[in-house]
Structures are given as structure tokens and as C-alpha cells.
C-alpha positions in Angstrom: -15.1 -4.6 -17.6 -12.5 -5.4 -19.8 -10.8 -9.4 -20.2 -7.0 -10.2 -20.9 -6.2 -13.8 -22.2 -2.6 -12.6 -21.8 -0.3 -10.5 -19.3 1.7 -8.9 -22.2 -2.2 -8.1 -23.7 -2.9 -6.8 -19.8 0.5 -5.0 -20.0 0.1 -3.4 -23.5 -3.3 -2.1 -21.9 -1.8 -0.7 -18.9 0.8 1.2 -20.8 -1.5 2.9 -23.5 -3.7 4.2 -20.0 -0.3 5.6 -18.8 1.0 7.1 -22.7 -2.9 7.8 -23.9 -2.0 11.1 -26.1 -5.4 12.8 -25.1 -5.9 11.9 -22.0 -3.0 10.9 -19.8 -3.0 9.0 -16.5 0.0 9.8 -14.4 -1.1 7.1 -11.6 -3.1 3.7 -11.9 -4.0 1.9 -8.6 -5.0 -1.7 -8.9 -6.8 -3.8 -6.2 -6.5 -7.6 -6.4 -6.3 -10.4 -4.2 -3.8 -12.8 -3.2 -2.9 -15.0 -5.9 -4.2 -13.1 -8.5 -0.9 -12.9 -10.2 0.2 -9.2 -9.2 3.6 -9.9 -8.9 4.0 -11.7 -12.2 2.1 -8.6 -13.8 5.1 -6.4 -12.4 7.6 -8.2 -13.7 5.8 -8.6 -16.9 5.6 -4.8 -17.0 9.2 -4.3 -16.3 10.5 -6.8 -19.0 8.3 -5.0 -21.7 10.3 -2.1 -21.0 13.3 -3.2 -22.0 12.7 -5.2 -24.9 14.2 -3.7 -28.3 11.2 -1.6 -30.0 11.6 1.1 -32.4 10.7 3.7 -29.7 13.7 1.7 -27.2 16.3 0.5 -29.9 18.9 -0.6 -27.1 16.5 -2.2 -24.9 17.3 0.3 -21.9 15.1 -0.9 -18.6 12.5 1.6 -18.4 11.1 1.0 -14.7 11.9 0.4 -11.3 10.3 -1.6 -9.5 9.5 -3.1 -6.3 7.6 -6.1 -5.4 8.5 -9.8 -3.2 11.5 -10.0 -5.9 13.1 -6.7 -4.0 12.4 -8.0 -0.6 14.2 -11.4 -1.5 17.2 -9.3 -2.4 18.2 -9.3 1.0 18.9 -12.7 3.1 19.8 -12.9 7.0 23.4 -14.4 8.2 22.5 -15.4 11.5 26.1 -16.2 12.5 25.5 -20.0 13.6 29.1 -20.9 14.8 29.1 -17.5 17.0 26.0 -16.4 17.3 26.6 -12.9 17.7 27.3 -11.1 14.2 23.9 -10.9 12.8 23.3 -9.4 9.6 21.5 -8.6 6.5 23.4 -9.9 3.2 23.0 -8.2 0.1 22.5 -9.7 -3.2 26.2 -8.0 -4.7 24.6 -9.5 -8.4 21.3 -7.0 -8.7 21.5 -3.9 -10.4 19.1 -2.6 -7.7 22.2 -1.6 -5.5 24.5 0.0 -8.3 24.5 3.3 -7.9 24.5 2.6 -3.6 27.5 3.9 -2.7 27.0 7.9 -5.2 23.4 8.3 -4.3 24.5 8.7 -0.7 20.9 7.4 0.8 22.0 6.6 4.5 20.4 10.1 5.7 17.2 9.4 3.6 16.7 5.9 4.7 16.9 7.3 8.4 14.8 9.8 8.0 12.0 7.5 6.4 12.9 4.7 9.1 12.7 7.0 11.9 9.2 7.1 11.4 8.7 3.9 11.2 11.1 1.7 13.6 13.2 2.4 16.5 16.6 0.9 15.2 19.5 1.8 14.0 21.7 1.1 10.8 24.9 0.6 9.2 26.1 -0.3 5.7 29.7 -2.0 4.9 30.9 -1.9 1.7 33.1 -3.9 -0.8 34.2 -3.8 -3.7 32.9 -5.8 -7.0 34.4 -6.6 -10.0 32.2 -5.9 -13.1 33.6 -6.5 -16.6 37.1 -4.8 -16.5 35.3 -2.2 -13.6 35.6 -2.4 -9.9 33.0 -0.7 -8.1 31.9 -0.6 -4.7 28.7 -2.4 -3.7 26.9 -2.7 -0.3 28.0 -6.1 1.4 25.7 -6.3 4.4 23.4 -4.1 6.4 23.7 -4.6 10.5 21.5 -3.3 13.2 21.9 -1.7 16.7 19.3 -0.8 19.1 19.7 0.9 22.8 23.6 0.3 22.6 23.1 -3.7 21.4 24.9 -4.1 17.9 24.5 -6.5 15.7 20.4 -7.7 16.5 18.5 -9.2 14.2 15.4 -7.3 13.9 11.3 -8.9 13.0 10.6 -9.5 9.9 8.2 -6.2 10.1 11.0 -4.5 10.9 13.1 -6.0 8.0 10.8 -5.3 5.6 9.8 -1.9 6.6 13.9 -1.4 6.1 13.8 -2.7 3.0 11.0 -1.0 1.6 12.7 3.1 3.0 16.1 2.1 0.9 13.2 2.1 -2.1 11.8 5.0 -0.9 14.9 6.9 -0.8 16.0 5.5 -4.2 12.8 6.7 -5.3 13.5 10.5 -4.1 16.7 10.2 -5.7 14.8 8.9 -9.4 12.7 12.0 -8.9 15.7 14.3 -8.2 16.5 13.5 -11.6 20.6 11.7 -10.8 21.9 10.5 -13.9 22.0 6.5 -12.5 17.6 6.8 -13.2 17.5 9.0 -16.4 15.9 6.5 -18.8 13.7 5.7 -16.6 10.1 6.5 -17.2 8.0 4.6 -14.7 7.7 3.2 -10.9 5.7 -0.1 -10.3 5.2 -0.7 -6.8 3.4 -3.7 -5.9 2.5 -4.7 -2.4 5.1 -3.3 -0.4 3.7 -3.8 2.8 4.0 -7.4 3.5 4.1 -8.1 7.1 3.4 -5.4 8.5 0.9 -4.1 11.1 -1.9 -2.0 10.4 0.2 1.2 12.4 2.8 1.3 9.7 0.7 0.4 7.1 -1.2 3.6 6.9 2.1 5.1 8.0 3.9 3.8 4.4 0.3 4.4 2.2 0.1 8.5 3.5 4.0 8.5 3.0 4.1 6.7 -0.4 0.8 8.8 -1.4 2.8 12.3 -1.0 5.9 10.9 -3.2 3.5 9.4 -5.8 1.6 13.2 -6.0 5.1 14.7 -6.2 5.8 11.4 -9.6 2.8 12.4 -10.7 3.7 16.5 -10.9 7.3 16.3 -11.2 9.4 18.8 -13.5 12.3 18.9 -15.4 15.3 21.6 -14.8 13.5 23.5 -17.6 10.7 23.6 -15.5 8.8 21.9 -18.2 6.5 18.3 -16.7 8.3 15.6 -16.9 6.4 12.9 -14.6 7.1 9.9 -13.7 4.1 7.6 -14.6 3.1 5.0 -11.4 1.5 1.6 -11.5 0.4 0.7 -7.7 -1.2 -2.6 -7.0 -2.3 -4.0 -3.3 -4.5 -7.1 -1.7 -4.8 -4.7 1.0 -7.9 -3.3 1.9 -7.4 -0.8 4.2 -4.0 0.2 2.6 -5.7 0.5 -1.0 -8.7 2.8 0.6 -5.7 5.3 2.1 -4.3 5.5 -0.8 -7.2 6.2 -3.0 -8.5 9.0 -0.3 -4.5 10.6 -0.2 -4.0 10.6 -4.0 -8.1 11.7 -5.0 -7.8 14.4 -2.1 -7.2 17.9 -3.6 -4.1 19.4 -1.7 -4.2 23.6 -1.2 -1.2 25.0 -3.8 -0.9 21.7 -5.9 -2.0 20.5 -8.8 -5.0 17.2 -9.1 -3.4 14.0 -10.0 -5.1 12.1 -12.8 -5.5 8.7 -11.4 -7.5 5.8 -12.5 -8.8 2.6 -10.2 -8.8 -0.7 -11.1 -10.2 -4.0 -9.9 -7.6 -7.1 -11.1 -9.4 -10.3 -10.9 -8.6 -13.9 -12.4 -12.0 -15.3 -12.5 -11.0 -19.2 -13.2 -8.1 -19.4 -12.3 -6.3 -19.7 -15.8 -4.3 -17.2 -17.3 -7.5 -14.7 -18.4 -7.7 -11.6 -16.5 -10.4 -9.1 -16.3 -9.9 -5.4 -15.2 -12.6 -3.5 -14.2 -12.4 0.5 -13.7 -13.7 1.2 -10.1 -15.1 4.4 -11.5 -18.0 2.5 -13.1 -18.4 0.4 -9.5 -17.4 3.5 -7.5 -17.9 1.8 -4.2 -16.4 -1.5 -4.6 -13.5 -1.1 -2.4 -15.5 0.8 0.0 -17.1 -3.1 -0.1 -13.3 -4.4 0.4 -12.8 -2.0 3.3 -15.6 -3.8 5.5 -14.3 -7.1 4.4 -10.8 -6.0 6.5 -12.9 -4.3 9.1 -14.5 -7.8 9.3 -11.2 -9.0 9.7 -10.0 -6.7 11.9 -13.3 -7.4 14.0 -12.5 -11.1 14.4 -12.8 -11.5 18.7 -9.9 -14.2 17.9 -7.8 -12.8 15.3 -8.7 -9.3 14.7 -7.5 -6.8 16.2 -9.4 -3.2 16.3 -8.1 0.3 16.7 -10.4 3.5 17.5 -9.4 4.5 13.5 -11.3 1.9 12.6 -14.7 3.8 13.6 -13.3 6.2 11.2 -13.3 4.1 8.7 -16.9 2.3 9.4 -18.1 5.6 9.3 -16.5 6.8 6.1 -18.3 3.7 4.4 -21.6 4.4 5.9 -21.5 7.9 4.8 -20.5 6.9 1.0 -23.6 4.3 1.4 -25.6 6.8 2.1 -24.7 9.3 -0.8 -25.0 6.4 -2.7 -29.0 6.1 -2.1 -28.8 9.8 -2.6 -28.8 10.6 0.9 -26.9 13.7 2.7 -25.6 12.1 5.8 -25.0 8.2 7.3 -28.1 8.9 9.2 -29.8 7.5 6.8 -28.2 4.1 7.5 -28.7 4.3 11.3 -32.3 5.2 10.1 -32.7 1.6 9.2 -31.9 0.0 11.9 -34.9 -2.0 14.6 -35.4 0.4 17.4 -34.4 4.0 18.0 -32.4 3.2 20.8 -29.8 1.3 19.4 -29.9 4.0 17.0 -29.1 7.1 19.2 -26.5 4.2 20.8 -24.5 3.8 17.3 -24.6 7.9 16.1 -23.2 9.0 19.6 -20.4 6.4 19.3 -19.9 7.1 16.1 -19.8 10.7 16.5 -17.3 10.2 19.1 -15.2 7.7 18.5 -14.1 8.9 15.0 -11.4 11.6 14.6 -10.6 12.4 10.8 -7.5 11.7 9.9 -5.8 12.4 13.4 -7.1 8.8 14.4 -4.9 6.6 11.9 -2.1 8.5 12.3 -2.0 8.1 15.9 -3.9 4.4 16.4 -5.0 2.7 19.5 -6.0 -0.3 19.9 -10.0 0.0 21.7 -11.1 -1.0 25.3 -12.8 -4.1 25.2 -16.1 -1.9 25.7 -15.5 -0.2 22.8 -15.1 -3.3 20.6 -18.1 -4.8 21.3 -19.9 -1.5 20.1 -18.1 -1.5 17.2 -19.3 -5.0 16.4 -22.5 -4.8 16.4 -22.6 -1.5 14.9 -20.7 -3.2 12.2 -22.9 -6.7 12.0 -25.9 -4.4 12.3 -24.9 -2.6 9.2 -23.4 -5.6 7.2 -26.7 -7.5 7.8 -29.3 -4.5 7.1 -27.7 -3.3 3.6 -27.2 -7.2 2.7 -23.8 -6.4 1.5 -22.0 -9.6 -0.1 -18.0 -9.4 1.2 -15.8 -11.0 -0.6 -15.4 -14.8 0.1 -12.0 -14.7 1.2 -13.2 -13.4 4.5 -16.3 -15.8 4.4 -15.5 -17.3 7.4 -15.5 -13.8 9.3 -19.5 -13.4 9.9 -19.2 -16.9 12.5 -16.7 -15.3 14.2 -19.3 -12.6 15.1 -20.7 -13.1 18.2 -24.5 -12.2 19.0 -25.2 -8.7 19.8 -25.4 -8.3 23.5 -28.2 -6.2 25.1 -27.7 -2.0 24.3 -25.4 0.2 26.3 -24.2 3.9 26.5 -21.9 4.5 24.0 -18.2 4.6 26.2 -16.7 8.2 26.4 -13.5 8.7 24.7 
């Protein structure tokens, strides 16, 4: 574990990970919680890249970013007098929509929104004066759905909008257009505010496959000229997706050199400590049952069948952990054989690889029950200590109720 009195001294580390001569990362994923101060460590990032050095004489901006900075880029018009010509306004002063109108992104946007939302879109343009220049800008997004024009959409929705114009921007930076060709490296910091589990595995498997093709990109030469990533989440589940889609070998393509961190601020002040997850392999294994916790919260939570997927993913990394082949080895250690041939079949059946995130549903009230005490059995026998931010989950757990057959699927 390594401890930072300073973001630029937490910066300056980052960096030489991304630059190291010998041994290059392309991609560094960083799990923190809320308030740790991720979002000042962006911008921190992005400002030391365009201070005058001797390796950046003018200064030239060498990242783009996206973190709650983007999002508060765009500002609703709610029409009060009429009520009836909602919109999205665009701040006309950020550089972030510059190159808006040449990079042509309408058709990438839809086809990154499509997957997400249901809605339509349309851009209207003016034009802005900069210097002695007048160039067009975007003015203000508006929305139509099933013939309605002009509705304002959730915040979800919003946001999710917000973060495929990045996306496409993005594909556009790795195209290699001439608006992004000083720039070196993407920071992407929470981008999944407000939005439901669904489309949060949605964005992470998405986001995953353009940070492989960062990580492997090439120049018209043909010669590697990647794009070096920082990702940082307080996600749980989102962080876990990402770690499996960017560590998973993929047939034809090269491995992506990745490191994992854990960001913490220990009192509070402005010291940070960093800690490689390689060293603590399983620690966000130990953040994935704190959102499954979460998740299985009879008053807040809300399960999907994915999540036995997940639950089971954990209990088999427990067991190789203890040097064991299979998660039997934590049903094994459970009271009576009964409630362990009750938890492998349900298990067994009620996790689907991969198929089951991508296509979530939320469980009958049968199956969350099982999945509860499967999950308190667990928690409780391996005496795992979640993180206190979801200390108040293990009340919300109700008693385990007498053993049934495990439900078919």
C-alpha cells in the first residue's frame, strides 16, 4: 500500500504507472467510495496535463475526460411560461462541444442510445463567436418519443444521453480526427450516476470493449499508438464487470495490461492511500457482496436472477482462495446437508454466465428469499467484514425461514 499527502503526488504516481518505460500499463481501474475525492483526482489529472513542462512547452490539454463536471454541462429548460418546449441546454462556453458540428456523431450517439433508451433525438445548432471566428456550436438537444416531441426524459435517461455523446466522441478520439490529436489519455470517472443496475452492466460491457480497443489502438502506420485509460467507480457491481471484461482474454486480440487499485482517504484529510488489488486479489470480490447486500435489502434492494451469478462467481473465487477446485467447498460448510443440496441446485440453476446480466429479471418473490439466505448463510459462515457503508444492510436481513426446493427456472 502506498500513501499520497497530495493529489498532484497521487497524480504524478498515476502517470509514471501509465508512461513506466519497462513496463507499461495501458488501463488502470480504481475502486473508491463516495467522497473519496475521485472527481477532484480527475480534474487534478487533467490540469497536469496541460501545464507548461519541457515534454508539453505550450501547455496543450492532454486528456479527455468525463466525470459529474460533463454531466453538469447540460441544464434542462423546462419552458415555464408554456410548458411545452422542453429541452436540454448546452453549455455554448465548453470546449467539450467544439468540434460537434465536423465529427458528425448523431448516428453514433443513436446507435449507442438505442441500446440503452427508447427515445429519440435532435440537435439545433447556432452559431458562436470565438475571437474573430464564428463557428457553429450545438444550442440545445430535444426529445421525442412514440410521436410526442419535445418531453423531458428521467434523469437516467438524461444521463445515459449524456454519457453516448462521450462515447461517440470517444470512437471519434480513437479514429484518430485531427480535433483529438494531442491527446494522449481518457479519464473516465463514474459515469454511471443514476442509473439502474440493467444499463449499468449495459455501459461497463460497452465501455469495456472501447477501452480494449484504447488499450490496442494503432496508428495509420500500423505502428501502437494507444490511448492510456484511468477508470475509477464507487460501484460495486459495475467495477467487478469491468474488471472480468477487460482481464478476460478475447480469441484474435491481444491481453490488455491493466492494473487494480483501491483509492481510500483513511481520515478524511487530504492523505490518500492506493493499494494494488493484485496484492488483495479478492477485495472487490468483498465489495461485490456488499452491493449484493444491497441489492438484497427486502425494503430497498432490488434483486435480479444475474445476481445468483454473481453470488456464485464470489463463492467460487472463495473457494480457490482456500485452494479449493469448486464453490462446493463453501456449501460444504454450511449446518446440515439439506440446506446444502437446497443452495447447489439453486445455484446450479439459477445462474446463467454471462447471458443473465445481459438480459436481467428481476426474481419471483420465491426466488429471493433463497437467495437470501444462501447469501446471509455465506456472509455469516466465512465471517466476511463488508464495508461499513452498507453496515446497516445485515438488519435488514430477515431470519432464514424453514428449507424449501429450490424453485425451477
Amino acid at each position: 500500500m502506498s500513501k499520497y499527502k497530495t493529489l498532484k503526488s497521487l497524480v504524478a504516481r498515476l502517470r509514471d504507472d501509465l508512461n513506466n518505460p519497462t513496463k507499461p500499463i495501458s488501463l488502470l481501474l480504481i475502486y473508491a467510495y463516495n467522497r473519496t475525492g475521485k472527481t477532484r483526482l480527475s480534474m487534478e489529472f487533467k490540469d497536469a496535463g496541460k501545464r507548461k513542462t519541457k515534454k508539453n512547452l505550450t501547455g496543450t490539454p492532454d486528456t479527455l475526460y468525463f466525470n459529474a463536471f460533463t454531466e453538469d454541462l447540460f441544464v434542462w429548460e423546462n419552458d415555464l411560461e408554456g410548458d411545452s418546449m422542453r429541452r436540454l441546454q448546452l453549455n455554448e462556453k465548453s470546449s467539450f462541444f467544439n468540434a460537434m458540428t465536423e465529427l458528425a456523431l448523431d448516428e453514433t450517439i443513436a446507435q449507442y442510445l438505442s441500446r440503452y433508451a427508447d427515445f429519440d433525438f435532435d440537435f439545433t445548432y447556432k452559431e458562436v463567436q470565438q475571437g474573430n471566428e464564428t463557428v457553429a456550436k450545438p444550442d440545445f438537444v430535444s426529445f421525442e418519443k412514440d410521436g410526442v416531441p419535445n418531453i423531458k426524459v428521467s434523469r437516467g435517461e438524461q444521463n445515459i444521453f449524456i454519457w453516448c455523446i462521450f462515447m461517440a466522441i470517444c470512437e471519434r478520439m480513437l479514429d484518430g480526427h485531427e480535433s483529438y490529436q494531442g491527446k494522449k489519455y481518457l479519464y473516465i470517472d463514474d459515469p454511471i450516476s443514476s442509473l439502474d443496475d440493467n444499463n449499468a452492466i449495459s455501459v461497463a460491457c460497452d465501455l469495456a470493449k472501447l477501452l480494449r480497443r484504447a488499450a490496442t489502438r494503432k496508428n495509420v502506420d500500423g505502428a501502437p499508438a494507444p490511448i492510456r485509460v484511468i477508470f475509477s467507480s464507487h460501484h460495486a457491481l459495475f467495477f467487478n464487470v469491468m474488471c472480468n471484461e477487460v482481464g478476460r482474454r478475447t480469441d484474435g486480440e491481444p491481453k490488455v495490461t491493466h492494473k487494480r487499485y483501491f483509492l481510500h482517504r483513511p481520515n478524511g484529510d487530504g492523505a490518500y492511500t492506493l493499494q494494488a488489488t493484485e496484492d488483495t486479489p479478492f477485495f472487490h470480490h468483498v465489495a461485490t457482496l456488499a452491493e449484493l447486500q444491497r441489492a438484497a435489502d427486502p425494503e430497498k434492494g432490488k434483486l435480479y436472477t444475474f445476481h445468483f451469478n454473481a453470488l456464485r462467481s464470489v463463492m467460487e473465487k472463495t473457494a480457490s482462495f482456500f485452494g479449493h477446485p469448486s464453490m462446493a467447498f463453501c456449501l460444504k460448510a454450511l449446518d446440515n446437508e439439506e440446506d446444502r443440496a437446497l443452495f447447489s441446485r439453486a445455484l446450479h440453476l439459477l445462474s446463467h454466465g454471462a447471458y443473465a446480466i445481459h438480459e436481467p429479471t428481476e426474481m419471483g418473490e420465491d426466488n429471493k428469499e433463497l437467495f437470501r439466505r444462501i447469501l446471509r448463510e455465506f456472509i455469516t459462515r466465512f465471517e466476511f467484514a463488508l464495508p461499513g457503508v452498507v453496515a446497516t444492510q445485515s438488519a435488514a436481513l430477515a431470519p432464514a425461514p424453514a428449507p424449501e426446493e429450490a424453485p425451477a427456472q
